[in-house]
C-alpha positions as CSV (number, residue, x, y, z in Angstrom):
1,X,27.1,36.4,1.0
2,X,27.7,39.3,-1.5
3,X,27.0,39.6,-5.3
4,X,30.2,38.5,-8.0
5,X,28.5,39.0,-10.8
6,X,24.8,39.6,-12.4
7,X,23.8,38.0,-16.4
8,X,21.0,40.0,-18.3
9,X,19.8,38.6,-21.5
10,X,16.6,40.6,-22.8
11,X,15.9,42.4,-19.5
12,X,14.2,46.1,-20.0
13,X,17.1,47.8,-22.0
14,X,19.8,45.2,-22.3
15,X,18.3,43.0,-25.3
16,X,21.5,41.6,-25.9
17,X,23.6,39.1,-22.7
18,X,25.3,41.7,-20.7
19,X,27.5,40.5,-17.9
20,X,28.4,42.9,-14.8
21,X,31.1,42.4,-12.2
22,X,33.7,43.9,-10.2
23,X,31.0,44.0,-7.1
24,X,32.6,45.0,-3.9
25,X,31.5,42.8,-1.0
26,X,31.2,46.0,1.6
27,X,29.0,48.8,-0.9
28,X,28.8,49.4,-4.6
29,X,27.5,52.5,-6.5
30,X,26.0,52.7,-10.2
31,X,27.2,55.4,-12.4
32,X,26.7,57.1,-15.7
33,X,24.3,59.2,-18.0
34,X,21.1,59.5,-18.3
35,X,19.5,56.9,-19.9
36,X,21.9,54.1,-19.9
37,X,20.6,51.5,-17.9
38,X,21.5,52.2,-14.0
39,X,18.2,51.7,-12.5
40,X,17.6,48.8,-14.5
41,X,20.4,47.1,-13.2
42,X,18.6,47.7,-9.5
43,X,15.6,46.7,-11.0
44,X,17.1,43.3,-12.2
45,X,18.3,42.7,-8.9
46,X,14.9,43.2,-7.2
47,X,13.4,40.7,-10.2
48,X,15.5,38.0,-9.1
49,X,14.9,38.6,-5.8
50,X,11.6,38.1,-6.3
51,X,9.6,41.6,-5.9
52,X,5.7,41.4,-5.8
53,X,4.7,44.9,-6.5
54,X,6.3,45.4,-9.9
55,X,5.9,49.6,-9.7
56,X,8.7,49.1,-7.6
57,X,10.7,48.3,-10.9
58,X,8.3,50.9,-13.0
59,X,6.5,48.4,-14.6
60,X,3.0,47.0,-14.7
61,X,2.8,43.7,-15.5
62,X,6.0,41.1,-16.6
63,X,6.0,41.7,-20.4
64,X,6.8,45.3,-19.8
65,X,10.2,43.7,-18.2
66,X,11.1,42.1,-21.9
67,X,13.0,44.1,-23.9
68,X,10.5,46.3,-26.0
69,X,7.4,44.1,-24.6
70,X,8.9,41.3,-27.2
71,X,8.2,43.4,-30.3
72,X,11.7,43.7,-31.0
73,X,12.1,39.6,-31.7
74,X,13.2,39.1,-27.9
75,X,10.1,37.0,-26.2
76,X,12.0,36.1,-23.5
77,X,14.1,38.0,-20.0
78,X,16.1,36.4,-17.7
79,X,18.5,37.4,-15.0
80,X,20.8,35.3,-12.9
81,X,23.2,36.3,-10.0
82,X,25.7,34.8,-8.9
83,X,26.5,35.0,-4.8
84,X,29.4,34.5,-2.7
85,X,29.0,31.8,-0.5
86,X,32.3,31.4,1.0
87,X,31.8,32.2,4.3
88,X,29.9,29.3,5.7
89,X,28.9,31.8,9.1
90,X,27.0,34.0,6.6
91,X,25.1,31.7,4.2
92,X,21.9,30.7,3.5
93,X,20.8,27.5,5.6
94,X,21.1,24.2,3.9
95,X,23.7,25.9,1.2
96,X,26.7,26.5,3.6
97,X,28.7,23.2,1.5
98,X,29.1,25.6,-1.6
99,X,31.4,27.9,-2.4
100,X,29.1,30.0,-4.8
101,X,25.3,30.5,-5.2
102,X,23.4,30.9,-8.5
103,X,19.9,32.1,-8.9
104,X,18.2,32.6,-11.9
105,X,14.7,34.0,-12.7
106,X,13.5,33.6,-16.6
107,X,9.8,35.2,-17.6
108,X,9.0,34.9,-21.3
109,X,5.8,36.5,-23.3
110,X,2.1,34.9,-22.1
111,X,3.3,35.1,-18.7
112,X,5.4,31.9,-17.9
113,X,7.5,32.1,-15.0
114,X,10.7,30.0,-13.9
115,X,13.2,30.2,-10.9
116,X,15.8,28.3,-10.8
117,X,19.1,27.7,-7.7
118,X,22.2,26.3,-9.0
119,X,20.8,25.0,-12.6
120,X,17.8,22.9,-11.4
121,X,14.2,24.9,-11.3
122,X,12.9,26.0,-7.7
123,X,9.5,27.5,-6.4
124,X,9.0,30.9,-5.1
125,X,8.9,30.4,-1.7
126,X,12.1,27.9,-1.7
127,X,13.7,31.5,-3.3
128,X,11.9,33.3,-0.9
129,X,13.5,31.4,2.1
130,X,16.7,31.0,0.6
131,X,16.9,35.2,1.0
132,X,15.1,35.8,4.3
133,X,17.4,33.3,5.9
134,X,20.3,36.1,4.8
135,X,17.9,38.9,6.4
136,X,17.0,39.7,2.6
137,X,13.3,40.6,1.8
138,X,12.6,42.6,-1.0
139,X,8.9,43.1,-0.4
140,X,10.1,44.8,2.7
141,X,8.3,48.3,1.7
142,X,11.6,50.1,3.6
143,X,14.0,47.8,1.5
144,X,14.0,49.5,-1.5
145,X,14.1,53.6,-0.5
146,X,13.8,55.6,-3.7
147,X,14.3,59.6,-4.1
148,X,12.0,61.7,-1.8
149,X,11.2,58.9,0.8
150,X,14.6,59.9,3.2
151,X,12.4,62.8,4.5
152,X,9.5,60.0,5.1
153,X,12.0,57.3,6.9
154,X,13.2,59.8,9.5
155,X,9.9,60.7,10.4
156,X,8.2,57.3,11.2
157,X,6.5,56.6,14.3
158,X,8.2,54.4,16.6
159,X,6.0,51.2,15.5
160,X,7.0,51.6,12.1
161,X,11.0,52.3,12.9
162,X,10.6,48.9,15.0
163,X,9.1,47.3,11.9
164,X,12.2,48.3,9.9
165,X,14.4,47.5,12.4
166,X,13.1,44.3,13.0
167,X,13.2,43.7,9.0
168,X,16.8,44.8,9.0
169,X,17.6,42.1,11.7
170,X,15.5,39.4,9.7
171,X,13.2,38.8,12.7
172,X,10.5,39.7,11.0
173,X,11.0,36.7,9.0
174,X,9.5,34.4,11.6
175,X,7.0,37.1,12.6
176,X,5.2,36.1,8.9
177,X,6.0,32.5,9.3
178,X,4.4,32.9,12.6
179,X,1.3,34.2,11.6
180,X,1.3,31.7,8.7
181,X,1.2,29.3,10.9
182,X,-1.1,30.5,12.9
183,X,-3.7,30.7,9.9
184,X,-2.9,27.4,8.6
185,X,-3.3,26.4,12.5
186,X,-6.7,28.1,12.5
187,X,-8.0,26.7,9.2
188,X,-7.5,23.7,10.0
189,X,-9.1,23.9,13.5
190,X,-12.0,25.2,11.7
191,X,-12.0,22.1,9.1
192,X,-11.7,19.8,12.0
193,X,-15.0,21.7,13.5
194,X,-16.5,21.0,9.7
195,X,-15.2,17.3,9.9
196,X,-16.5,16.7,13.3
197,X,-19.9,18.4,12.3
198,X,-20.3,15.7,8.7
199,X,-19.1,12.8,11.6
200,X,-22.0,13.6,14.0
201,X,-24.6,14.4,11.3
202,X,-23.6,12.4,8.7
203,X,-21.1,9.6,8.6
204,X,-22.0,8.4,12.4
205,X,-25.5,7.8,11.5
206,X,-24.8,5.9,8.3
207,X,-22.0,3.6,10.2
208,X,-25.1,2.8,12.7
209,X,-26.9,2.2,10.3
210,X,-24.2,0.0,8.1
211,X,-23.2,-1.2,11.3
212,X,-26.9,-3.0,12.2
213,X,-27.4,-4.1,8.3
214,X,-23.7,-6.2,9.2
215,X,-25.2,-7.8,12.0
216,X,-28.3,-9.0,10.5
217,X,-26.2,-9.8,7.1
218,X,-23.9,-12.2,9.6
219,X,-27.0,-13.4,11.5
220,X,-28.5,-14.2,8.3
221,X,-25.3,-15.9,7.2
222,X,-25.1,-17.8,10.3
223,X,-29.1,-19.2,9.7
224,X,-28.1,-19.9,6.2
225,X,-25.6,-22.0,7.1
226,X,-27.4,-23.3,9.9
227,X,-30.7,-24.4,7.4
228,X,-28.0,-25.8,4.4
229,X,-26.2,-27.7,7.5
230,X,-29.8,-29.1,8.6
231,X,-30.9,-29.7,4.9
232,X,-27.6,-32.1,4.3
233,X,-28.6,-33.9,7.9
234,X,-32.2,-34.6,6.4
235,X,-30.8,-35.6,2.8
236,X,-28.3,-38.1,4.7
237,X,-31.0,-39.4,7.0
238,X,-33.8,-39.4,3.5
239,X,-30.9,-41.6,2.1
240,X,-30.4,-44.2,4.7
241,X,-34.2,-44.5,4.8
242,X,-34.4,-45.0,1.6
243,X,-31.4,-47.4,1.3
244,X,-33.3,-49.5,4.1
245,X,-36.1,-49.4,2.3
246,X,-34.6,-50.7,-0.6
247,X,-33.3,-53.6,1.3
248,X,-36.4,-54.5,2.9
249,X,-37.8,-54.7,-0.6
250,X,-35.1,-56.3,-1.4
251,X,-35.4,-59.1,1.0
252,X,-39.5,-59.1,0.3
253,X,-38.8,-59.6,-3.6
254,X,-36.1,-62.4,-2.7
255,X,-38.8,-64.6,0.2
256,X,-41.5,-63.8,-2.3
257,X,-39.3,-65.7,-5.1
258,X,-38.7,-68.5,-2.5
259,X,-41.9,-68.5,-1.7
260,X,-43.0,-68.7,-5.7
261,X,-40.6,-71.2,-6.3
262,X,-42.0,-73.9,-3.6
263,X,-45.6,-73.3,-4.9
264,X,-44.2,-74.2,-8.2
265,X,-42.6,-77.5,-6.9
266,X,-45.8,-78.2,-5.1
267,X,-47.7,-77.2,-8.2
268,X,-45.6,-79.8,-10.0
269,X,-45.8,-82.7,-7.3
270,X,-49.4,-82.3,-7.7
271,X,-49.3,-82.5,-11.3
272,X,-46.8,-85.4,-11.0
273,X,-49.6,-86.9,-8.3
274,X,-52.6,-86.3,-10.6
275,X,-50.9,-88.1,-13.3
276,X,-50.2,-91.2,-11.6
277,X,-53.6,-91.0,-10.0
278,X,-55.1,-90.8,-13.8
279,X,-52.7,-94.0,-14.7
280,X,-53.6,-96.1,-12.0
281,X,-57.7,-95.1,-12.6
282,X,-57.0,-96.4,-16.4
283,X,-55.4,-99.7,-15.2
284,X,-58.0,-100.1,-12.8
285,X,-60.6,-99.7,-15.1
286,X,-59.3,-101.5,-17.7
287,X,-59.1,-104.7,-15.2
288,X,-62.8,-104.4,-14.4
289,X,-64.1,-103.9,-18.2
290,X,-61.9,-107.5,-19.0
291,X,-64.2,-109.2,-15.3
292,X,-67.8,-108.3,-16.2
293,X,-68.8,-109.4,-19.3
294,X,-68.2,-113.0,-18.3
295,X,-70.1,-112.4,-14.1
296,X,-73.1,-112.0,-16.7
297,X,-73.1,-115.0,-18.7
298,X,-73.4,-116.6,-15.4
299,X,-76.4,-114.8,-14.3
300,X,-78.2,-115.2,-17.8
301,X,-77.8,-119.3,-17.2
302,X,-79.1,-119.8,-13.9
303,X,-83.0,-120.4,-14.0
304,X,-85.4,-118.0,-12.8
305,X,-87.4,-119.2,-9.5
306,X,-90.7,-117.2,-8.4
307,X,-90.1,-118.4,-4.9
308,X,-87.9,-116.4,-2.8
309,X,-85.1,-117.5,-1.0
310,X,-85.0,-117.8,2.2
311,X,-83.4,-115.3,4.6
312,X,-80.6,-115.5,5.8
313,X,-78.5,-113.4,8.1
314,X,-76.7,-110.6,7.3
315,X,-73.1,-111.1,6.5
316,X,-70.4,-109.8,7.8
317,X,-68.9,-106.7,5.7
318,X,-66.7,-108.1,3.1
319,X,-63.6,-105.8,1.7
320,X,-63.8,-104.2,-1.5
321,X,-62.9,-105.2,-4.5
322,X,-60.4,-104.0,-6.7
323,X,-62.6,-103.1,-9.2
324,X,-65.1,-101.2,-6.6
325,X,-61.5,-99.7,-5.0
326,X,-61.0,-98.5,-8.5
327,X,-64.4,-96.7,-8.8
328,X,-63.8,-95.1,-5.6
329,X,-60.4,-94.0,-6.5
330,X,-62.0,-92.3,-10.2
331,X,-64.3,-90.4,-7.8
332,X,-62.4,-88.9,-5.8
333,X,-59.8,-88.1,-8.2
334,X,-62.5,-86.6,-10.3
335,X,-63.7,-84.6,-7.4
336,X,-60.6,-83.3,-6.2
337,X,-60.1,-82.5,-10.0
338,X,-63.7,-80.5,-9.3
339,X,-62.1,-79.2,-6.8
């Protein structure tokens, strides 16, 4: 993978879109005077590839990378490159299906940053991966070797020449991936510590405790629906009781009327039997009133003799008469009456 071309449009001293190519895929050199733009076309490849320490380009912060720091109308720098992809044996993993690779970087004034690969926006480290997978790491403090530090290079310890080295070859690629995961590996283990620690002292305790309030919330339930259970039995059995009770009323009211209505009927016979009793006293009556008056006209013309009669035995008991039977009847019909 080797550069075709690079686009700057408002980068450091090109304010206006300046395309470069003609790049040779083996080495390439940057020529011309003083002043017109060589290191800034280094410095736009470093940009893109996504430089950290920004004195490596000679600037301080991003706005210094806009043409005149924006004061010139231009708020906004970007640079794009476009890659050779071609050979599938040298490109970037996951990218080896396209013939060319496009990467753009766009920073505008107030700091906003933007990458984007082949037209559609990326993250840093997707960018960042995309290069160290083609052994190309521009943070790399030997990647970049300016005027005066030849002298320093050749007289690194061995360390530091293996640390190059090892750059160069793109191992140490997985060396910071490595230790990254490390880190992330020991944070975690120390937020699992934390985790365990609020289990033991906090959220174990309260599950006890939530875990004893559900037991006596189901035992309550249980009683709860044992007592409504028990108070539908004694409402069922308070129901027949009462319905039986009825009944027996019932019948009570129903012998009582029997036994009212014959006491009526007797009421009545006896009425019916005192009335005859009262008719047959008035005949009776009536019969001896007509007899009397003439048994003493008899007695008023026998003479009167001084001399008494003779006794004589006692007859025999003679039955009554009617009018005597009538007499008796009155009485006793008056004194049942009395009664």
């Amino acid at each position: 993978m080797h550069i075709l071309e690079i686009i700057l449009d408002g980068f450091k001293s090109y304010a206006k879109r300046t395309v470069i190519t003609g790049f040779d895929p083996e080495f390439n050199a940057i020529t011309g005077l003083n002043g017109s733009g060589k290191s800034n076309v280094l410095d736009s490849i470093c940009f893109v590839l996504g430089i950290s320490n920004l004195t490596q380009v000679r600037a301080q912060n991003l706005n210094e990378l806009i043409y005149k720091q924006g004061q010139a109308g231009v708020t906004k720098a970007s640079v794009t490159i476009v890659f050779d992809n071609s050979n599938p044996e040298l490109s970037p993993h996951g990218y080896e299906q396209l013939s060319q690779i496009t990467v753009t970087r766009q920073i505008a004034i107030g700091g906003r940053n933007k990458y984007m690969i082949n037209g559609h926006s990326a993250q840093l480290q997707r960018v960042q991966n995309l290069f160290h997978s083609v052994q190309l790491n521009v943070n790399n403090p030997h990647f970049l070797i300016m005027q005066g530090r030849i002298t320093k290079v050749l007289n690194m310890k061995p360390i530091e020449i293996l640390g190059m080295i090892e750059e160069a070859a793109g191992t140490r690629m997985f060396e910071t991936k490595k230790r990254k995961a490390i880190e992330t590996i020991e944070k975690k283990e120390t937020k699992i510590v934390e985790i365990n620690r609020v289990m033991d002292e906090d959220i174990s305790p309260r599950l006890e405790k939530l875990s004893a309030q559900r037991n006596q919330y189901l035992e309550y339930t249980t009683l709860q629906t044992e007592v409504e259970t028990n108070g539908r039995v004694v409402q069922a059995y308070d129901f027949v009781q009462a319905e039986e009770n009825a009944n027996k009323m019932a019948e009570s009211q129903s012998d009582d009327k029997e036994q009212k209505e014959s006491l009526k009927q007797q009421l009545k016979d006896a009425e019916k039997e005192d009335t005859e009793l009262k008719k047959k006293l008035t005949e009776t009556v009536s019969a001896c009133t007509r007899k009397r008056p003439h048994s003493h006209s008899q007695r008023a013309t026998q003479p009167q003799s001084h001399t008494a009669p003779p006794l004589t035995p006692l007859a025999p008991t003679h039955p009554l008469t009617a009018c005597e039977e009538g007499e008796g009847l009155g009485q006793g019909a008056q004194e049942a009456r009395g009664e």
